[in-house]
N, C-alpha and C positions, 0 to 999 in steps of 0.2 A: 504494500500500500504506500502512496505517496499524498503528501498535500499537492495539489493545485490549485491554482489561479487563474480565473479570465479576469482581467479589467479590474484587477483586489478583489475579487471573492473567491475563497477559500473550496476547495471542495478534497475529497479522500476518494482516489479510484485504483482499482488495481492497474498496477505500470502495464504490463506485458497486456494484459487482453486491449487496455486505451494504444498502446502502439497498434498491436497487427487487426485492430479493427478500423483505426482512422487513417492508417498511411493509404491503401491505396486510394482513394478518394482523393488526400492530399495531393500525391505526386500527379493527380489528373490535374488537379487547380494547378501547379507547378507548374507542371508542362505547356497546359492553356496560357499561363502567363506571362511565359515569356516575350510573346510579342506585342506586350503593354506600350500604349501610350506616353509619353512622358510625364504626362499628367502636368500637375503648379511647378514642375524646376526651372521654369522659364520666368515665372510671373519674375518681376522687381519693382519693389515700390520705392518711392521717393524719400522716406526718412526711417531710421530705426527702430525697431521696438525697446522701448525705454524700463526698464523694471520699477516700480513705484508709481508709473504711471498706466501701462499697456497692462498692467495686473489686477488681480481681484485681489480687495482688502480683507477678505475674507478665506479659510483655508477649505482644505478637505480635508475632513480631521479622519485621527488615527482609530479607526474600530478598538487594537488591541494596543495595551501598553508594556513598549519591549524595554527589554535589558540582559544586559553581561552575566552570565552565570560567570560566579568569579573563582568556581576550579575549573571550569574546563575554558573559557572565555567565548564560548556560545551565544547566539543570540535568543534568548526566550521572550514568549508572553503571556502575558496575561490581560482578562475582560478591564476595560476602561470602566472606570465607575466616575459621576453617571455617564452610561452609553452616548455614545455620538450624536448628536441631532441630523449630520451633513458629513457623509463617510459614503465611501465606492465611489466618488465623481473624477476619478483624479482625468479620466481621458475626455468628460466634459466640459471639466473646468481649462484642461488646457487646448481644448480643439474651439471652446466659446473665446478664450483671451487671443486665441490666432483669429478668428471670427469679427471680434470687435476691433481689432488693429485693423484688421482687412478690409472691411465692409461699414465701419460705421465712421462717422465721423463727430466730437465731442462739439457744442456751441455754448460757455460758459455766461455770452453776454443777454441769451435767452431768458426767459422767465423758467423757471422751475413747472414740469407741466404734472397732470394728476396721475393717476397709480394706472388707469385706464391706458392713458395713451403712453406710459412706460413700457407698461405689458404687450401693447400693439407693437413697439418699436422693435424691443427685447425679440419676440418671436419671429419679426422682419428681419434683422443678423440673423438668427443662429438658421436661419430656414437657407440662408446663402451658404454656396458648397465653399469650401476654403482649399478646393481643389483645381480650383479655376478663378481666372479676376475676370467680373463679370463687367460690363460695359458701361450697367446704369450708375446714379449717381450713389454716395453713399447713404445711410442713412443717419440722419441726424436727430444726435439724442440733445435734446435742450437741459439746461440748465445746471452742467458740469462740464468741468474742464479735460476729465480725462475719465476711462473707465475703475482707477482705483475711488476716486472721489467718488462715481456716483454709485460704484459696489458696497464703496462705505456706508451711502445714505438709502440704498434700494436692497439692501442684502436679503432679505426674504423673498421679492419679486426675482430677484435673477436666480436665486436657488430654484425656486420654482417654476421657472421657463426656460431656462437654459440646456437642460436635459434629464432626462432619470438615469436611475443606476444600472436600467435595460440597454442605455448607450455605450456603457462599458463592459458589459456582458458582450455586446455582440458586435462591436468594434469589425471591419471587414479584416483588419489585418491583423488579426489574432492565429489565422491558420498557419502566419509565416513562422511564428515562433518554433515550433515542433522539427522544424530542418536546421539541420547545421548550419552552422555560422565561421565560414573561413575566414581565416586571414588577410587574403584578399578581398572578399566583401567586406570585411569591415575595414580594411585601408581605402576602395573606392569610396564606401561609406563617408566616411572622414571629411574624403575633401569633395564629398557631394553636398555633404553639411557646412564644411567651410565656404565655398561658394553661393550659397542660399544667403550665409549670413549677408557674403559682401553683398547680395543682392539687396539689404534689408528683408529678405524674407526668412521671416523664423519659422525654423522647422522645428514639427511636435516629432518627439519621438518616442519609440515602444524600449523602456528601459529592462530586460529577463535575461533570468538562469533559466535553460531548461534543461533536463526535467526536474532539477531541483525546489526551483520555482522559489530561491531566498531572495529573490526581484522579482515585479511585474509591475510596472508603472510607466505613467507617460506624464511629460515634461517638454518644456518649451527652451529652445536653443536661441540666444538672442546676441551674443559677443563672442569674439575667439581670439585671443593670441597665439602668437606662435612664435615657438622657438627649435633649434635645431633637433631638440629629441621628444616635444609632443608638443600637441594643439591643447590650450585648456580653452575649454567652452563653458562661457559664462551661462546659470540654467534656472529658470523659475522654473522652480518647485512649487504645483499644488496644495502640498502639505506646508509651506512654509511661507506665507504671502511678505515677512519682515525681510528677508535679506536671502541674497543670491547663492546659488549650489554652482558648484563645480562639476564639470566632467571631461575626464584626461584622456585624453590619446597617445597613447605611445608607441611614437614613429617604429622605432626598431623593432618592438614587439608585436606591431599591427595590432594590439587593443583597445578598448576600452577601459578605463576604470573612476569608481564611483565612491564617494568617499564616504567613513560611517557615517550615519545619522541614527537619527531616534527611530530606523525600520530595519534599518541595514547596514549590516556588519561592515561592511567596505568588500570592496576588491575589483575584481574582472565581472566584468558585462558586458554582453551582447547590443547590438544595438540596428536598429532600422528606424526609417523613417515615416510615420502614417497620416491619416487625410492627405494623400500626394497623389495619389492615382485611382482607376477605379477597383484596382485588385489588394489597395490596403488603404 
């Protein structure tokens, strides 16, 4: 038996029958997709995604509350008390923050308007794909200046309209997880994501171990340095709206790595990119 995760929920299946029942199916979607689209790696917009601004002031909080077993140096948990109000969003909270940078645009000097025509606006973004820049104009939310200010002041209406926790269940690019993950895909990976940034387009990405499954999160890529032996990518974290996560590339080693936090131990992860095409 193993824990797994789609999109943070947790489930217990047996390994061996969940492989030789789901592959071949998989390797049919594999094969089909290779001759995808490029899908949004073209799009480029005109200014950056800003962290404290392009974010929501609000988190996706932690179902369970981890920590260090201090013999073995493990990561455990246990139930949050009291339980979460706004938990399993993390790939709506970061596919609606790519959504509202993309598609909406803030007018501070407007009047502040009613909860009605919030909720009409709210469901106008998140209804646009962020897999495509679409032609019309954006949509404009009156009476803040950026999406942190008005998540601060609307935080229950955009909980509410932005997506359920069926959004990260069923995520289209949850089937790539279960294939290997080379070296070389994750070095084109890399500077598929460094190029996005220069574009200004931030790309959400699918953070997993598998089958381990001691990661499964998505997160928004908005800055990158570089230096001779890896790329650090600056990263809003859904779980964390106050201040920016890292995530390291290391040239030599062609990986990924993710540094601990209050979910995760630290180390190597896997990584792709999703809402980019129509096959993730």
């Amino acid at each position: 038996m193993f824990k797994f995760r789609i999109g943070c929920f947790a489930f217990r299946l047996a390994r061996s029958p969940f492989r030789l029942a789901a592959a071949p199916g998989w390797w049919l979607v594999l094969l089909l997709s290779g001759c995808a689209a490029p899908g949004s790696r073209n799009i480029e917009f005109t200014r950056p995604f800003v962290f404290g601004q392009d974010t929501f002031a609000y988190a996706n909080e932690l179902v369970w509350f981890y920590y260090r077993d201090p013999d073995t140096g493990k990561l455990r948990h246990k139930d949050r008390e009291p339980p979460p109000t706004y938990s399993h969003h993390c790939f709506v909270v970061a596919r609606s923050a790519r959504q509202f940078f993309q598609h909406a645009r803030f007018d501070a000097t407007q009047p502040v308007a009613d909860r009605a025509t919030y909720r009409s606006l709210i469901r106008r973004v998140v209804a646009k794909s962020p897999r495509q820049r679409l032609e019309d104009e954006k949509v404009v939310i009156p009476g803040y200046a950026n999406l942190f200010a008005f998540s601060a002041t609307q935080e229950e209406l955009l909980k509410g309209e932005c997506g359920s926790v069926w959004q990260s269940y069923f995520q289209r690019g949850h089937w790539r997880m279960i294939f290997p993950f080379t070296r070389r895909h994750q070095q084109k990976m890399a500077a598929r994501l460094l190029q996005s940034i220069r574009q200004n387009r931030p790309p959400v990405v699918h953070v997993v171990r598998f089958p381990d499954i001691t990661i499964n999160h998505a997160i928004v890529l908005f800055d990158a340095k570089e230096t001779g032996q890896e790329i650090q990518f600056s990263v809003y974290d859904p779980y964390d709206p106050v201040k920016p996560a890292q995530l390291t590339f290391q040239r030599e080693q062609r990986r990924f790595y993710f540094p601990p936090n209050d979910y995760f131990v630290g180390g190597r992860v896997d990584i792709y990119e999703v809402y980019e095409s129509w096959k993730y």
